[in-house]
C-alpha positions in Angstrom: -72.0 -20.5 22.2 -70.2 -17.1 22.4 -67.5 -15.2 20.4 -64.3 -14.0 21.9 -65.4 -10.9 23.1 -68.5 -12.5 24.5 -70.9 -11.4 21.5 -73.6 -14.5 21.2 -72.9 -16.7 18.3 -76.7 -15.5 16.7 -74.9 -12.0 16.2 -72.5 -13.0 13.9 -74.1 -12.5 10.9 -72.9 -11.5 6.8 -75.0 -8.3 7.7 -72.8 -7.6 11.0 -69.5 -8.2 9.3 -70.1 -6.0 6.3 -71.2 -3.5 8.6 -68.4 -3.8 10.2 -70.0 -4.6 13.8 -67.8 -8.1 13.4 -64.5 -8.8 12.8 -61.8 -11.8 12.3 -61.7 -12.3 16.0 -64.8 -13.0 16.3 -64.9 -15.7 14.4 -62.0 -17.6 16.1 -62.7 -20.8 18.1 -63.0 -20.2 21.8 -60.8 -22.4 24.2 -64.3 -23.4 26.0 -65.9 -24.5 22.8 -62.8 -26.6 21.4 -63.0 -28.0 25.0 -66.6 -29.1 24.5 -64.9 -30.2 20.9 -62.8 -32.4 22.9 -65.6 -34.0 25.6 -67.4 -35.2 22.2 -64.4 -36.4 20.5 -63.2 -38.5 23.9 -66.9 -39.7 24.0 -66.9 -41.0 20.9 -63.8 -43.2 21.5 -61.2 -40.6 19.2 -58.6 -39.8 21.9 -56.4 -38.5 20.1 -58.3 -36.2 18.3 -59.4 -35.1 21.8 -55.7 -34.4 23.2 -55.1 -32.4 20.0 -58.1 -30.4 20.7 -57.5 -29.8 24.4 -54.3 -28.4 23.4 -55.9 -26.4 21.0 -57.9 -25.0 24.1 -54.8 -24.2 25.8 -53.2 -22.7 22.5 -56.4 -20.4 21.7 -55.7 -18.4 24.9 -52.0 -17.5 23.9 -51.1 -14.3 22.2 -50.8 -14.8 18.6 -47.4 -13.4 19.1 -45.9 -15.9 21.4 -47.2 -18.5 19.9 -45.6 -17.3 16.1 -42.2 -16.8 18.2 -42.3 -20.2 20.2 -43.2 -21.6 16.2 -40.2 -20.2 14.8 -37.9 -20.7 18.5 -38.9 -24.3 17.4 -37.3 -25.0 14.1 -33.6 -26.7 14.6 -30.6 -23.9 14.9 -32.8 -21.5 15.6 -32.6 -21.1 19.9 -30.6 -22.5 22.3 -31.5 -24.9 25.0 -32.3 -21.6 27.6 -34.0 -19.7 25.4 -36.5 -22.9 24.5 -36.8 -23.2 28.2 -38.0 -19.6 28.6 -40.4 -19.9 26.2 -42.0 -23.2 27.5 -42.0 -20.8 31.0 -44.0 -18.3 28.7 -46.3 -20.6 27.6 -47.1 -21.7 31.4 -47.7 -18.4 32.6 -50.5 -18.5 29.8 -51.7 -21.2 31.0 -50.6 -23.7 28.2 -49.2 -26.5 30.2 -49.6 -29.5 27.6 -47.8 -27.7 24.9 -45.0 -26.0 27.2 -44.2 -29.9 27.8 -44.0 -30.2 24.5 -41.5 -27.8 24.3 -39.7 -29.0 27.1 -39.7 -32.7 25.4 -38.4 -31.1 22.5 -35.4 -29.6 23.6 -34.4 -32.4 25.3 -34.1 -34.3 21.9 -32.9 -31.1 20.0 -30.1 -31.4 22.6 -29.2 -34.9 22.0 -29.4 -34.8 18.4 -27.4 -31.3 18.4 -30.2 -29.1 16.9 -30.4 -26.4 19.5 -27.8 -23.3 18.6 -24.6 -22.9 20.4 
């Protein structure tokens, strides 16, 4: 297992982070191992635990940014239809196909139920 940055998972030690030699992001889940998360959870028969954790695969290599403005895009009022759609664009380009559908799925209802602005 490896950190972010590629530091091996033995390295990431009290000592290291009070020295300052780790940090937060090294502490984050990787999108290979929530991938190997998934393979055990869809082995064990849990599904839909896998699906969430493949997505979580896809999410982990997103900018923390995008994925904070897609968040708040999201809630009703607060994008229109086009600017959902450019954000589920976004999220392809980084390679987070399952949750730009989501996206996609979602302003398709927000549309029908008049929750998208303008």
């Amino acid at each position: 297992m490896w950190t972010p940055s590629g530091r091996a998972l033995a390295d990431v030690t009290l000592e290291a982070l009070r020295s300052g030699d780790v940090d937060a992001g090294e502490i984050r889940a990787t999108s290979e191992t929530l991938r190997l998360q998934a393979e055990v959870a869809r082995a064990a028969g849990r599904t839909q635990l896998a699906g969430n954790l493949e997505r979580a695969a896809e999410l982990a290599l997103v900018p923390d940014e995008l994925l904070l403005d897609v968040y708040t895009a999201l809630r009703p009022g607060r994008a229109t239809a086009a600017e959902l759609e450019e954000r589920a664009s976004r999220l392809d380009r980084h390679g987070a196909k399952r949750t730009a559908a989501f996206v996609r799925e979602a302003v398709a209802v927000y549309v029908e139920r008049g929750l998208v602005r303008g």
